[in-house]
C-alpha positions as CSV (number, residue, x, y, z in Angstrom):
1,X,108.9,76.9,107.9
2,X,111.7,78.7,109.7
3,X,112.2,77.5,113.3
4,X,111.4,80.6,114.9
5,X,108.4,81.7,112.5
6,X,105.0,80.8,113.2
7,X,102.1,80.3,110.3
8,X,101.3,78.2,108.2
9,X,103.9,75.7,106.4
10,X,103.5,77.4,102.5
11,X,104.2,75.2,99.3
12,X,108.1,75.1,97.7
13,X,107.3,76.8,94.8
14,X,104.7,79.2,93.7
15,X,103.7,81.4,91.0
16,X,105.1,84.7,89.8
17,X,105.7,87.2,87.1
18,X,109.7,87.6,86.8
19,X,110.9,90.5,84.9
20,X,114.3,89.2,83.5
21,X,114.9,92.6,81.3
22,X,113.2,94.9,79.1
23,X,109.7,93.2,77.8
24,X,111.2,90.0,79.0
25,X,108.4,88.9,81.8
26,X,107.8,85.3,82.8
27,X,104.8,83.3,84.1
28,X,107.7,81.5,86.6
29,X,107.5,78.6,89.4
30,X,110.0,79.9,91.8
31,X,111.0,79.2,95.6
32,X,108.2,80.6,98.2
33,X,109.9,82.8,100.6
34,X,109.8,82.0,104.4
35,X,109.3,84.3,107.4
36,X,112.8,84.9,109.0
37,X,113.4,87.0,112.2
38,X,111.4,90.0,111.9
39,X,110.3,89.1,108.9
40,X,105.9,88.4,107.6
41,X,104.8,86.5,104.6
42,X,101.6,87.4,102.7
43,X,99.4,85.5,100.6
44,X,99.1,87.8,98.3
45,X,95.5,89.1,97.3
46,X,96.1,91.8,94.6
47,X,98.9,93.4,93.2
48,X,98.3,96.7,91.1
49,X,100.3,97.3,87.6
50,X,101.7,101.1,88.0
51,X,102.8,103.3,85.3
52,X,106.2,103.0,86.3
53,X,106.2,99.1,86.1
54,X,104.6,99.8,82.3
55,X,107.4,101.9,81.9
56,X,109.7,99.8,83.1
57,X,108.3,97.0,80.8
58,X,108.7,99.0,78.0
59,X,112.5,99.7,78.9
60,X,112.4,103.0,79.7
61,X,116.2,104.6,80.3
62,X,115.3,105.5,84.4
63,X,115.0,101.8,84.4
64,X,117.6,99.9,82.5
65,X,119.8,102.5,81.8
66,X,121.6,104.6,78.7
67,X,124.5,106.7,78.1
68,X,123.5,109.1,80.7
69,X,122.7,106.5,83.5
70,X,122.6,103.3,84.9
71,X,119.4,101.4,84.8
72,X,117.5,101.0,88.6
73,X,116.4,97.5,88.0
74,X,118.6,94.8,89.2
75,X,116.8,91.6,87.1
76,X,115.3,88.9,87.6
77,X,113.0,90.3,90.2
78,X,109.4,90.0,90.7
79,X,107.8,93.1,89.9
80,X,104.9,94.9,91.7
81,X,104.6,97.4,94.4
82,X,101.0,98.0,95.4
83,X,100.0,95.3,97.1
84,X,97.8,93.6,99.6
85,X,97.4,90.4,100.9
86,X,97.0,88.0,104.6
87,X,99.6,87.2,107.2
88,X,100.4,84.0,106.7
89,X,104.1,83.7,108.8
90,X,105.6,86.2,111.3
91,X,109.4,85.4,111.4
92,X,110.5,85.6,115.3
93,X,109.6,89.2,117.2
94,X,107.4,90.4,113.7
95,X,104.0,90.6,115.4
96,X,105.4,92.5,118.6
97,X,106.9,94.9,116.0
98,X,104.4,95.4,113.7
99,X,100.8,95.0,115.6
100,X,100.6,92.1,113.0
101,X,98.5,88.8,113.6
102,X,98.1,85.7,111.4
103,X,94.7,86.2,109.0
104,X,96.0,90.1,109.4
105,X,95.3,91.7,106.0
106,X,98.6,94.2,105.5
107,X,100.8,96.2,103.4
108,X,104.4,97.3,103.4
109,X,105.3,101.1,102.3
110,X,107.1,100.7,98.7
111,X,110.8,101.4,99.9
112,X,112.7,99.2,102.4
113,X,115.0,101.8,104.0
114,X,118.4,100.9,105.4
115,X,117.9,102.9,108.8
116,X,122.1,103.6,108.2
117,X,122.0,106.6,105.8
118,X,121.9,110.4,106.8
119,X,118.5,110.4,105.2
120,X,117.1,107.6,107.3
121,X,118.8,108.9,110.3
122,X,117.5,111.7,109.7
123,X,113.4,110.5,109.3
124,X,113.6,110.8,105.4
125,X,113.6,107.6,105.2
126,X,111.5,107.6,101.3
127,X,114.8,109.2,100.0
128,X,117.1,106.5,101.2
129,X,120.5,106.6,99.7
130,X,120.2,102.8,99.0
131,X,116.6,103.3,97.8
132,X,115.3,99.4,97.3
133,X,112.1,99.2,96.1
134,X,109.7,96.3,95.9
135,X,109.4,95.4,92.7
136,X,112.9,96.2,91.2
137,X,115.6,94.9,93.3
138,X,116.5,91.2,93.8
139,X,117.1,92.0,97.8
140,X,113.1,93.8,97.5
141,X,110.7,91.2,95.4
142,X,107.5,92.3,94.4
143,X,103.9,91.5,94.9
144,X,103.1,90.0,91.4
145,X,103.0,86.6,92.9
146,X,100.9,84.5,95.1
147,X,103.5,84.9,98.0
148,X,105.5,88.0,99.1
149,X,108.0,88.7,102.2
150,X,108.0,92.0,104.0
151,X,112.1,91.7,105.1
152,X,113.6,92.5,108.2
153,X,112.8,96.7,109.3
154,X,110.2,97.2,106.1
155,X,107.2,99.7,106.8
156,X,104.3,97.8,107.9
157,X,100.8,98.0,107.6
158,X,97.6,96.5,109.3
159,X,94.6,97.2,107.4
160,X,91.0,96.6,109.0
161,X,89.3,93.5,107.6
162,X,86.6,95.7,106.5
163,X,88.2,97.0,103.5
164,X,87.5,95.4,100.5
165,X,90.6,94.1,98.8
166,X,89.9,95.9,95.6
167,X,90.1,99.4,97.8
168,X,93.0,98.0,99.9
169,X,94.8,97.5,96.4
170,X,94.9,101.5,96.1
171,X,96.8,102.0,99.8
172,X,99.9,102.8,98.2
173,X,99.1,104.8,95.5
174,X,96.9,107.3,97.2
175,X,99.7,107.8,99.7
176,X,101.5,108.6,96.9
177,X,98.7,110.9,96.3
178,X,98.1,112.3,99.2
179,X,102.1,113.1,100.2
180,X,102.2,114.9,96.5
181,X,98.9,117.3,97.6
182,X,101.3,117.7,101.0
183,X,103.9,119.4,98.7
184,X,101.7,121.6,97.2
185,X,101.2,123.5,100.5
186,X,97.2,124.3,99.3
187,X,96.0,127.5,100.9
188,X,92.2,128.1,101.5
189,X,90.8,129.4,98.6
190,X,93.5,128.4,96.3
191,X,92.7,127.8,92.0
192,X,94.4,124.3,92.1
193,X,95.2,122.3,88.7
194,X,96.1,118.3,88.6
195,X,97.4,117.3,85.4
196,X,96.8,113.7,84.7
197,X,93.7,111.9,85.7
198,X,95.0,108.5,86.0
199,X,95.5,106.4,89.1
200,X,97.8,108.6,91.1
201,X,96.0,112.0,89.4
202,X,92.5,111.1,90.7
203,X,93.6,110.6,94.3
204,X,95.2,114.0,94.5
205,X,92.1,115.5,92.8
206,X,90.3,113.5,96.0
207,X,93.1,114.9,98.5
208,X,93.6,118.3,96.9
209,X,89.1,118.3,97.7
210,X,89.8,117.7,101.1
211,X,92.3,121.3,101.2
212,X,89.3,123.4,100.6
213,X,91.1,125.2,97.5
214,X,89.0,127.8,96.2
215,X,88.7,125.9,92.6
216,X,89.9,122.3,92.0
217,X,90.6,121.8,88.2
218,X,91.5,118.4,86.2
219,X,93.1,118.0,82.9
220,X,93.8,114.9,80.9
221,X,93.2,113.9,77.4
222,X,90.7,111.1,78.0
223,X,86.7,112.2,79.0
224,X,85.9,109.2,80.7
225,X,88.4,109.9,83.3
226,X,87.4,113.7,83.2
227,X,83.9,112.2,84.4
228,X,85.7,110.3,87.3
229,X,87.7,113.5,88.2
230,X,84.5,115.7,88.9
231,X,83.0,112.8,90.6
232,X,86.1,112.8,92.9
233,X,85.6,117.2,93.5
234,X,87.0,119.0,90.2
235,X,85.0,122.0,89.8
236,X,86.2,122.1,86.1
237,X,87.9,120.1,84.2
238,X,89.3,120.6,80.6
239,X,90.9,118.4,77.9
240,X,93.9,119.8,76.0
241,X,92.9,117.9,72.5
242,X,89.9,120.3,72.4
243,X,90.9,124.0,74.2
244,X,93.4,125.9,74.9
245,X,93.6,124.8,78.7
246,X,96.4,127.5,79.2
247,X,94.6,130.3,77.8
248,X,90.9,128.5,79.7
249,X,93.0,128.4,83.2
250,X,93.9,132.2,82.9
251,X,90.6,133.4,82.3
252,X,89.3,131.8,85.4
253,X,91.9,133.9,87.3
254,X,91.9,137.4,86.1
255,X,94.6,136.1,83.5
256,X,96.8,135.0,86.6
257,X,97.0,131.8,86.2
258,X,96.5,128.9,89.2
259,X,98.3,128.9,92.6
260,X,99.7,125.7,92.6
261,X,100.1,122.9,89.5
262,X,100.8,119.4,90.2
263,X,102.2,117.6,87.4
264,X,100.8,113.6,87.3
265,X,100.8,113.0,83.4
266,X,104.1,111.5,83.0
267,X,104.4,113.5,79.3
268,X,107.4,116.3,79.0
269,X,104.2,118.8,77.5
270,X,102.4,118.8,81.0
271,X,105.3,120.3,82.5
272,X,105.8,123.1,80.0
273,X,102.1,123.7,80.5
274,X,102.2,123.9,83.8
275,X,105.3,126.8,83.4
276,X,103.2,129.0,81.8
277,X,99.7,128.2,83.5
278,X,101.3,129.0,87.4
279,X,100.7,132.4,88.2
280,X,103.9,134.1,89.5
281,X,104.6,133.0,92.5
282,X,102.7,129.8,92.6
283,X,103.9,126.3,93.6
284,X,104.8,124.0,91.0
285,X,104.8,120.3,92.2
286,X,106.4,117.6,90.0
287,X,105.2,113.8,90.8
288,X,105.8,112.3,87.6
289,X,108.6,109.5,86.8
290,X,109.3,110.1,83.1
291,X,110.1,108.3,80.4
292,X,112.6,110.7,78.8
293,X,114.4,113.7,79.8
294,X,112.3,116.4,79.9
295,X,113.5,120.3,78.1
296,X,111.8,123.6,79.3
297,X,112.7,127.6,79.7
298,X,114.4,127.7,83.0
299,X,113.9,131.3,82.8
300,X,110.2,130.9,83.3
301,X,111.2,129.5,86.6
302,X,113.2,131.9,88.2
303,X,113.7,135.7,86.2
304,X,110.0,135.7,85.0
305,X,108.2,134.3,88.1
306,X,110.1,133.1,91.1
307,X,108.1,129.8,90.9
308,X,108.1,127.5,93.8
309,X,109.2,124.3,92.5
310,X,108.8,121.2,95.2
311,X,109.3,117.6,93.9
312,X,107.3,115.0,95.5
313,X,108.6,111.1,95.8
314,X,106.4,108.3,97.1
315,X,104.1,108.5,100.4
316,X,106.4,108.9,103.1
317,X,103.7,109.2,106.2
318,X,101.1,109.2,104.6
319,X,100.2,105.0,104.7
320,X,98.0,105.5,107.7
321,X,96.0,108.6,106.3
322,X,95.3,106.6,102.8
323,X,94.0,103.6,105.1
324,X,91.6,105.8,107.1
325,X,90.0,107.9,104.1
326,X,89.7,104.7,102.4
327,X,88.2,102.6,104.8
328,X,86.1,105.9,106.1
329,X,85.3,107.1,102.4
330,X,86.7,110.0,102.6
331,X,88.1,109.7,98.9
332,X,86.7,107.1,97.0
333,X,88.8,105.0,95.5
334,X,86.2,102.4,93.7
335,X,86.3,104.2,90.6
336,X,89.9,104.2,89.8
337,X,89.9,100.6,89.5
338,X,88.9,99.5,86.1
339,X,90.1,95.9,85.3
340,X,90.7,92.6,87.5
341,X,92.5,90.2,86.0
342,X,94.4,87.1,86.5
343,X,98.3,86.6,87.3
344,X,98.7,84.3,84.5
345,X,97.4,86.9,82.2
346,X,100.0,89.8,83.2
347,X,100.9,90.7,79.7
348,X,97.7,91.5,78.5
349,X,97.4,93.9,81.9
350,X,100.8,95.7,80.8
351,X,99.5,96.3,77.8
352,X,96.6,97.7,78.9
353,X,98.8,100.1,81.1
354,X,100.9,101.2,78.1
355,X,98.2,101.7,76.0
356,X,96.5,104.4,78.8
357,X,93.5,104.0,77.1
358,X,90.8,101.8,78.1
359,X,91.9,101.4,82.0
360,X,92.9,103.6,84.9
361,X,93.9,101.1,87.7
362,X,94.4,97.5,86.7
363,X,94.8,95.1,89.5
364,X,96.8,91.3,89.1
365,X,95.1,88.1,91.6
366,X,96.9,85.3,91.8
């Protein structure tokens, strides 16, 4: 243990899932990290598997690159961003900083900022020029292992002992959530759609509930999840395999179509639905990380209805807000999570994320 950290004295190694490229991720023993100035170690309790990681996994362009880009991920790293687990060290001035205490449970906001940039300077700190992520960059190892350092100036967390890990798991992504309903700037009385029932999907339809829109409305392809939308508020919710969810959206609003759309499918045809569902006018609000490019009429956007078109990009702010509706109930988050399973059986648990069919939230123990 550091000099100036106090704790416990960890083990050398530990376990973790190391992503070394594309579909190439290890069951590893590698060093356990130790609690430097300003620095906390977690024991890690649970570590969720998002889409993103499943995309990354499958070697999606965004992440390892192509001929229009260079790849985000710098490998190995540990993967895993949405996680929860005890304080275990506090490197020197870390529990003065942080309102952290050893046999704290805590979380850390997914980006580590630099604090140097003009976007950091400026308190847009989640678009950070240098943008490190847990989970995809070697200086920002992730939570798919039994130990994990929050460095020096990350966005930390206490959360009340009262929360169940299981809920505690789904901190990050319904601040995720929660910042994407933000963007859609709901009015009173607003028709609302959220494409995309999954993890992220659900806790807007919970947050979007909490706006008092007029008619809350899910869509997504698989009925079970439907079931968990309208248990979460949807008034209505519709699946595209079986109706015309266009045509089903505009007949609900005088043939206007909804006031805002938030896009949370991650598939290029939710976002050309979404064109030509949004009345004129209305506020289109993209959340999605894609797997592809994604192709649609431009013209829509602007010459044929001046659409508001707001992007929305982790949970800036919002850490504190997911916390308290969790702990209080104010969206339930039980629901969403679907399979437990053990760190040593992380491959099954991407597959079960790439496959979208039988899970919504699967959660990795060490």
């Amino acid at each position: 243990m550091p000099e100036h950290a106090s704790g416990e004295a960890l083990p050398k190694t530990m376990k973790a899932v190391v992503c070394h490229g594309a579909g190439d991720y290890r069951l590893e023993e590698v060093p356990t990290p130790t609690a430097g100035p300003g620095e906390v170690i977690i024991r890690v309790a649970a570590c969720g598997v998002c889409a993103s990681d499943g995309k990354c996994y499958a070697g999606a362009p965004l992440f390892w690159g192509d001929a229009q880009r260079v790849g985000y991920v710098e490998a190995p790293v540990i993967p895993g961003h949405e996680f929860i687990g005890t304080v275990v060290q506090l490197g020197e001035g870390a529990a003065e900083r942080y309102g952290l205490a050893l046999g704290d449970l805590a979380t850390s906001e997914q980006i580590l900022p630099c604090w140097q940039c003009r976007y950091c300077r400026r308190g847009q700190y989640w678009m950070c020029q240098a943008h490190p992520i847990y989970g995809f960059k070697q200086a920002a190892q992730g939570g798919m292992a039994e130990y994990l350092r929050f460095p020096a100036d990350a966005l930390n967390h206490r959360v009340p002992s009262d929360v169940p890990v299981r809920r505690a798991a789904l901190i990050e992504p319904l601040a995720c959530s929660l910042h994407a309903v933000q963007r859609g700037e709901i009015e009173l009385g607003d028709v609302v759609v959220v494409a995309g029932a999954g993890t992220l999907g659900l806790g807007m339809i919970g947050a979007a509930r909490l706006k008092s829109p007029g008619l809350l409305i899910a869509i997504d392809l698989n009925d079970s999840r439907l079931e968990i939308a309208r248990r979460l508020g949807a008034d209505v919710t519709f699946n595209p395999a079986r109706e015309d969810v266009v045509q089903r959206v505009r007949d609900l609003t005088e043939g206007y179509g909804c006031d805002v759309y938030i896009e949370a499918t991650g598939h290029p045809k939710a976002v050309e639905q979404g064109l030509h569902m949004i009345r004129k006018l209305g506020t289109f609000v993209e959340f999605s990380v894609m797997r592809e490019p994604v192709t649609v009429d431009w013209t829509i956007i602007g010459d044929t209805k001046e659409l508001n078109i707001h992007g929305a990009h982790l949970g800036p702010y919002c850490y504190p807000l997911a916390i308290d509706y969790i702990r209080h109930g104010r969206i339930e988050v039980d629901p969403i999570v679907t399979h437990t399973l053990p760190l040593d059986d992380f491959q099954q648990a991407f597959e079960l994320v790439l496959s979208g069919q039988e899970c919504i939230k699967v959660l990795l123990t060490p």
